[in-house]
N, C-alpha and C positions, 0 to 999 in steps of 0.2 A: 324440120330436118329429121329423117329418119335416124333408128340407134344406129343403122348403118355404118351412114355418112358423118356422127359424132365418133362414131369411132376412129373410122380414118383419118378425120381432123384433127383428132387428140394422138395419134400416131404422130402424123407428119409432124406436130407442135413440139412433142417430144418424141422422137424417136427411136432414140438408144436408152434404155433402165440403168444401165452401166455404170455405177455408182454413184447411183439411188438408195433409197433407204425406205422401206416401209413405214410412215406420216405415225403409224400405231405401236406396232413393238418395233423398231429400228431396224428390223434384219435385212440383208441383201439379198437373200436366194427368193427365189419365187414370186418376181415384183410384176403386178398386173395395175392397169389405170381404170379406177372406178368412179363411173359418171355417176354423180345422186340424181341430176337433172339430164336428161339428153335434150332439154330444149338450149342449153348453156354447153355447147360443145366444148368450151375451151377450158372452161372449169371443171379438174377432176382432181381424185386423190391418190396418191400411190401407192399400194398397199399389197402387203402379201399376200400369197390366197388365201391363208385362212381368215385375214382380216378382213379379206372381200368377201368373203362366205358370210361372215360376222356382222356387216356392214350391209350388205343386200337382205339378209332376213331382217334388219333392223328397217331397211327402207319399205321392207314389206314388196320388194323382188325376188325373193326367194322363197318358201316354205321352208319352217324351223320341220328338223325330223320327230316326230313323234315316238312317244314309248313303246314299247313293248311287252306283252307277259313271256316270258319261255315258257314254252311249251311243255319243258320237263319237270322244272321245279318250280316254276311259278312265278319267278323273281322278274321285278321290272327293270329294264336292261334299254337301252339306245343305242339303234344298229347303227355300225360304224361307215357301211357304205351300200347298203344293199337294199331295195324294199322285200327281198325274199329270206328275209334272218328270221327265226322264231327261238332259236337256241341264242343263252346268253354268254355260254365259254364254252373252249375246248372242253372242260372237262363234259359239261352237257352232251355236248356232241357227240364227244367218244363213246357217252352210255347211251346216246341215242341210238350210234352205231351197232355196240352191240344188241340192242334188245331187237332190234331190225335184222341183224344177221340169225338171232333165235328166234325168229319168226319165220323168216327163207329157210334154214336148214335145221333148226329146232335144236335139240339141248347139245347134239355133238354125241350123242354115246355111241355112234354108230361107226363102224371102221370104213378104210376106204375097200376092204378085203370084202364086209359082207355087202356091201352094197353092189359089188361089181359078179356077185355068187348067184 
């Protein structure tokens, strides 16, 4: 049986989440049905996403994310959703920001009077 077709099976089986509870931390919002097995369509677990996320990198379904250095100060940091992060905070950022704006228009001593002279 394809994931498919377990999926749909464990759909029709249960249908509605509708107070349900996450099998891991109890909560009610965000309830997804995770198959360990898709050879065993009807067996699955109920689980929020982040304990799905949790639960397939533990099944070895997912890729755990990887560290990072930042780029600015060096510090190892784990991007929170992107593989294009190198910066590890806003504050980074922001001085990344600037040193990038004084590389385009350089240190500012310049008015907008002599420039347009």
């Amino acid at each position: 049986m394809t994931k498919w077709a377990a999926r749909k099976r464990a759909q029709r089986a249960l249908p509605n989440l509708v107070g349900q509870k996450c099998e891991d931390c109890g909560t009610t919002k965000l309830l997804q049905r995770h198959h360990p097995d898709y050879s065993k369509p009807d067996a699955f677990r109920i689980l929020c996403r982040m304990c799905h996320v949790k639960a397939d990198q533990a099944d070895g379904h997912r890729p755990a994310k990887q560290m990072r250095v930042c780029r600015l100060c060096g510090a190892m940091f784990l991007p929170t959703h992107s593989k294009k992060h190198n910066l590890c905070s806003p504050e980074c950022r922001s001085e990344m920001g600037r040193i990038n704006a004084r590389k385009r228009w350089g240190s500012g001593t310049k008015s907008l009077k002599a420039c347009r002279a």
